[in-house]
C-alpha positions in Angstrom: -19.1 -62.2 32.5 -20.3 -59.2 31.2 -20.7 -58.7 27.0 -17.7 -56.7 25.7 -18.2 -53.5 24.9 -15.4 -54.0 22.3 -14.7 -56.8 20.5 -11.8 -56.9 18.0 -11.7 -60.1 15.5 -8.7 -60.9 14.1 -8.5 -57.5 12.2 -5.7 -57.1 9.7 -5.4 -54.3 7.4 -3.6 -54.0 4.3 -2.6 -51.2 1.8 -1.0 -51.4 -1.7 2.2 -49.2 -2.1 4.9 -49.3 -4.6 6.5 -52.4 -3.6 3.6 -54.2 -3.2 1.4 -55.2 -0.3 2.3 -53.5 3.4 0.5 -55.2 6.2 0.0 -52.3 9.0 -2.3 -54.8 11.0 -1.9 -58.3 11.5 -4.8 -61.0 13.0 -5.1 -58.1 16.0 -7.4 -60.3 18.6 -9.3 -58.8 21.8 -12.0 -57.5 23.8 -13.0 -54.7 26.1 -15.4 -54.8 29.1 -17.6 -52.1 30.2 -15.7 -48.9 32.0 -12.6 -51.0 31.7 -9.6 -48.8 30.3 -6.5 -49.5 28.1 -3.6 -48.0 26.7 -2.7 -48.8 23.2 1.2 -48.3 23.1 3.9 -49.1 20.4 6.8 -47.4 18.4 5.9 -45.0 15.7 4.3 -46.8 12.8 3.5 -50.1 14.2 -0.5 -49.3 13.8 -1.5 -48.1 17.0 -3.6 -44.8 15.6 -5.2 -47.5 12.2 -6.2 -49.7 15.2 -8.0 -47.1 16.9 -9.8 -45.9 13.5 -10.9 -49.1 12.8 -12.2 -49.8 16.8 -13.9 -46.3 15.7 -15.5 -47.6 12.1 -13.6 -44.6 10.4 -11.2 -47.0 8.6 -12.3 -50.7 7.5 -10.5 -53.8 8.0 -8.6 -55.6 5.1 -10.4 -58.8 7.1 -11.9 -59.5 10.4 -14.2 -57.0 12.2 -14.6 -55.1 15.0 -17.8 -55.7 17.6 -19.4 -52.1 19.1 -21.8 -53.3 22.1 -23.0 -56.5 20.0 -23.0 -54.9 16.7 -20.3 -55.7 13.9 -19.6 -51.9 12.7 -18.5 -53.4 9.4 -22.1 -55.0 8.7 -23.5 -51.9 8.8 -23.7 -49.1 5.8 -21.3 -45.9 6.8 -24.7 -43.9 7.2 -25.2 -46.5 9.9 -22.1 -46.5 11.5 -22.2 -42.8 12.0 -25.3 -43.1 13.5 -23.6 -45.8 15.8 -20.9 -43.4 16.3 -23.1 -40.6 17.3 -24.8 -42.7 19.8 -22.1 -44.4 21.1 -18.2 -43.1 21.0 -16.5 -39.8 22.1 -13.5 -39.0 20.4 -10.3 -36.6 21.7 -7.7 -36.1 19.6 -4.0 -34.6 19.4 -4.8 -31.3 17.3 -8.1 -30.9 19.1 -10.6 -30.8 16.1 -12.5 -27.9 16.7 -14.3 -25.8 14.5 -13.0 -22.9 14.2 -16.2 -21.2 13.1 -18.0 -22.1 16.2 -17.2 -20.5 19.7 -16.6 -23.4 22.6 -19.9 -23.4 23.5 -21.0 -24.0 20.0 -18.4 -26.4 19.9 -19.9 -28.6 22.8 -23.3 -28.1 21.8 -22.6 -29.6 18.3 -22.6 -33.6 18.7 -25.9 -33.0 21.1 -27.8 -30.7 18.6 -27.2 -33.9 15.8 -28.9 -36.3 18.9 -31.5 -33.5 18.7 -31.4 -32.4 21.9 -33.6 -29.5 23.2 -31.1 -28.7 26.4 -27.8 -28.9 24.1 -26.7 -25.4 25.0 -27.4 -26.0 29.1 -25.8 -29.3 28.7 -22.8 -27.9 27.1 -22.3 -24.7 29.7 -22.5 -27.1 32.2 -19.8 -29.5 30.9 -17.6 -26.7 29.8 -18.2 -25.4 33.3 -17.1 -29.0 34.8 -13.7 -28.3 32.8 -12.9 -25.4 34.4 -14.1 -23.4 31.3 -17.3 -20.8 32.4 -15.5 -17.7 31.7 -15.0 -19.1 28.1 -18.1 -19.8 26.9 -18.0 -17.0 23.9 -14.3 -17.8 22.8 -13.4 -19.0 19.8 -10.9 -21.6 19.0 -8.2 -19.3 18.3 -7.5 -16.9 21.1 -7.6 -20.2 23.6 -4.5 -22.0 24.6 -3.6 -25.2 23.5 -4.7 -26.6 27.1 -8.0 -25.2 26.5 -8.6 -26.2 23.1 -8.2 -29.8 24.3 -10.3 -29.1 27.7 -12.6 -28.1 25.2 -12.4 -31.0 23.3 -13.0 -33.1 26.3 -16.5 -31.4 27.5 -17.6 -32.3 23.8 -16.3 -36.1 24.3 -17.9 -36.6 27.4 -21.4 -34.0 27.1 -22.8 -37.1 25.4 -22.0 -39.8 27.9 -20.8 -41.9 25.6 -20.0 -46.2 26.2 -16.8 -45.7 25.0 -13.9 -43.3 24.4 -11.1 -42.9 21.8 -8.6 -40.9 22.4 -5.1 -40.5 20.2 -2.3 -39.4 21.3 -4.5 -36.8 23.5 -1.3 -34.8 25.2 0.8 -35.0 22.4 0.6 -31.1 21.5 0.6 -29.8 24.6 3.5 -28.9 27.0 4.2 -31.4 30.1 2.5 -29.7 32.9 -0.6 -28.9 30.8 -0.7 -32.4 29.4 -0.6 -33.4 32.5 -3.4 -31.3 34.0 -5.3 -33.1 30.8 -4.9 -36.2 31.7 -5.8 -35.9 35.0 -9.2 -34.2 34.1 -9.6 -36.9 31.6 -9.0 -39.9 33.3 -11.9 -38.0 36.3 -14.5 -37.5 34.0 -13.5 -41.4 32.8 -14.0 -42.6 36.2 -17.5 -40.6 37.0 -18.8 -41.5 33.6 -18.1 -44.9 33.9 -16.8 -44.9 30.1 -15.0 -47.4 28.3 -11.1 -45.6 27.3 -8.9 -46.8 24.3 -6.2 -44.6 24.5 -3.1 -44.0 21.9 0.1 -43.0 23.9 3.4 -42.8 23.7 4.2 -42.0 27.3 4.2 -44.7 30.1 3.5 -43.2 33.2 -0.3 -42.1 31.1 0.1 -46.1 29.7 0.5 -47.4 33.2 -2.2 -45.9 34.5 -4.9 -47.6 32.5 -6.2 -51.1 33.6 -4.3 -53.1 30.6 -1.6 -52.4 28.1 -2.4 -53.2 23.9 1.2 -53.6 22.9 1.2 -53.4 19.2 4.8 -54.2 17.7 5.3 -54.3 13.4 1.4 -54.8 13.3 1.0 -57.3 15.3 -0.3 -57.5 19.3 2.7 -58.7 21.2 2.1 -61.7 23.2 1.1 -60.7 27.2 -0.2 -57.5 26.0 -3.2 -58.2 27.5 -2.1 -58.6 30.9 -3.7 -56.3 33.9 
């Protein structure tokens, strides 16, 4: 067997409120292999988008840890982490995340130029091309639709092949049909880059389409989750 790409070990998280302690996560349990894909589905507030920002080393565990190709993200400094981040993960998320200052090409060319890479700018046109984007190049966040904004967002994920992909609630500003047209590009560039996908949905039919279903109910994994 393959070494997981993600391992998740027995995370809970924990936050003090007025009533005392809330547990969002509780003894969460699993792993990922390599360019395997997963939904992460549940009712609003049972802890599917903490879990995906502590798989991600943006948010820290209350206890247990979470494994990134061998490495425990939470033994690492959060210089480190980012640097794991940047090497590592993509990222697409529900209100797209672009920079407004910078034009889609700029936007695309960003996560490559902190690698340091000399061909960031060919590298992006070429992914933003791959999304159906050429003609946009020189736009800037503002005048593009919501469908291209999150196209967008998608050549930046994937212009740095990355092991793994997080992606929350990726549709979940967008009408059906575009949504749809997202998804399908999305789960394509998945398949040719041979990525691992952790994705936060609430709709089944995108759910059912990934290899296994992460049922997370009052915090905690429901038992079967895991099944293919």
């Amino acid at each position: 067997m393959p070494e997981p790409i993600i391992a998740v070990e027995h995370v809970t998280k924990q936050v003090q409120d007025s009533t005392g302690t809330l547990t969002i996560l509780h003894d969460i349990d699993f792993t990922l292999a390599p360019r395997e894909s997963a939904a992460i589905v549940g009712a609003s507030g049972s802890g599917k988008s903490t879990l995906l920002a502590i798989i991600a080393g943006l948010d820290t565990p209350s206890s247990g840890t979470v494994k990134l190709a061998g490495t425990d993200l939470f033994a690492l400094d959060e210089d480190a982490r980012a640097a794991l981040r940047a090497q590592k993960l993509g990222f697409v998320f529900q209100s797209f995340q672009l920079l407004a200052n910078l034009t889609a090409l700029e936007n695309v060319m960003l996560p490559l130029e902190l690698q340091g890479r000399s061909d960031a700018r060919a590298l992006a046109a070429e992914m933003l091309g791959r999304v159906g984007l050429s003609e946009r190049l020189r736009h800037y966040p503002k005048v593009l639709s919501g469908g291209e904004q999150q196209r967008v967002a998608l050549a930046r994920a994937f212009v740095v092949q990355p092991a793994v992909l997080l992606a929350d609630e990726p549709t979940g500003s967008l009408d059906f049909a575009t949504g749809e047209r997202v998804m399908e590009l999305m789960f394509e560039l998945n398949r040719e880059a041979g990525t691992t996908l952790v994705l936060v949905t609430h709709d089944r039919a995108i759910a059912s389409r990934c290899d296994r279903q992460l049922r997370i109910e009052a915090g905690r994994l429901e038992q079967g989750a895991l099944a293919m």
